[in-house]
C-alpha positions, 0 to 999 in steps of 0.5 A: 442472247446471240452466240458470242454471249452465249459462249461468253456465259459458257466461260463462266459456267466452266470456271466453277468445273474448273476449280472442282476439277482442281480440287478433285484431281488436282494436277495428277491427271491433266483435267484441270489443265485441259478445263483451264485451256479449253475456258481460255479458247472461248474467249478467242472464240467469242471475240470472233463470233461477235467481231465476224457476225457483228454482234458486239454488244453491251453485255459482251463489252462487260461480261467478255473481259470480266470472265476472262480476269475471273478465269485467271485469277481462279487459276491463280489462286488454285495454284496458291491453294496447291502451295505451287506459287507464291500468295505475295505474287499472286496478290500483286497481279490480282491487284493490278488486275482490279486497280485498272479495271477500276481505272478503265471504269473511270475513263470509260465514264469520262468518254475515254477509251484505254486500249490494250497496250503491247505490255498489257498484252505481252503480260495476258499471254505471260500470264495464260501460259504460264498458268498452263504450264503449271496447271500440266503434271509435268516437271519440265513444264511446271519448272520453266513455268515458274519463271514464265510466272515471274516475267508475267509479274514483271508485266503486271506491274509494268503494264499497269504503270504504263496505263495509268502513266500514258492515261494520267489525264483519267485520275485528274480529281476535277474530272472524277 
């Protein structure tokens, strides 16, 4: 295993300490919040060893965006479970999350490459930074992140129209 997957597996171990962090101290000391930021840099970390050393590969491919949804969608429930955001909300950018996974799958086994468009990025980094904001025990944060979280499910929903709409060729049924 090269040092880009090893650092990939690494995001993986953390979001179990994490969630035990959370649960622990929830947001009363910050921990968590630092956990959660700390498991986010891997990501650029890993993308840049594979991209700089060439060591893209397979695993990397499937593991990389598989840890990084899993990262997010454990802070998100977390935040539910601590009664700080809504589960309908959360629902939604879960099963957004999901569905184009699931709709990438499917492309990808047509030969067709779905790349991040600007909504899908605009609504990664909407997501990330309210997660931080509301993860932090502090009041400022925690009330601006609450609305950096409703233009994040705004995203959602609008960047996962935007695949499906730019890429309806995928869900052709001769095709699947």
């Amino acid at each position: 295993m090269n040092i880009a997957n090893k650092v990939t597996t690494l995001r993986l171990v953390l979001i179990p300490v994490f969630i035990i962090l959370y649960y622990i101290y929830g947001r009363s000391n910050n921990l968590a919040a630092i956990m959660f930021i700390l498991a986010s840099l891997t990501d650029a970390l890993d993308g840049h060893l594979a991209r700089s050393r060439n060591l893209v590969t397979t695993f990397g491919k499937f593991v990389d965006p598989l840890a990084d949804k899993l990262l997010t969608m454990a802070a998100f429930i977390v935040l539910v479970g601590g009664n700080i955001l809504p589960a309908w909300a959360v629902i939604i950018i879960l099963s957004r999350e999901l569905a184009i996974t699931a709709f990438r799958t499917i492309a990808a086994d047509q030969g067709i490459v779905i790349a991040a468009s600007k909504w899908g990025k605009a609504k990664t980094t909407s997501q990330m930074l309210a997660l931080v904001m509301l993860l932090f025990n502090n009041n400022t944060l925690n009330n601006l992140g609450i609305y950096v979280f409703y233009l994040a499910v705004i995203l959602t929903i609008i960047s996962g129209a935007d695949y499906i709409i730019k890429n309806k060729k995928v869900l052709d049924l001769e095709n699947i």
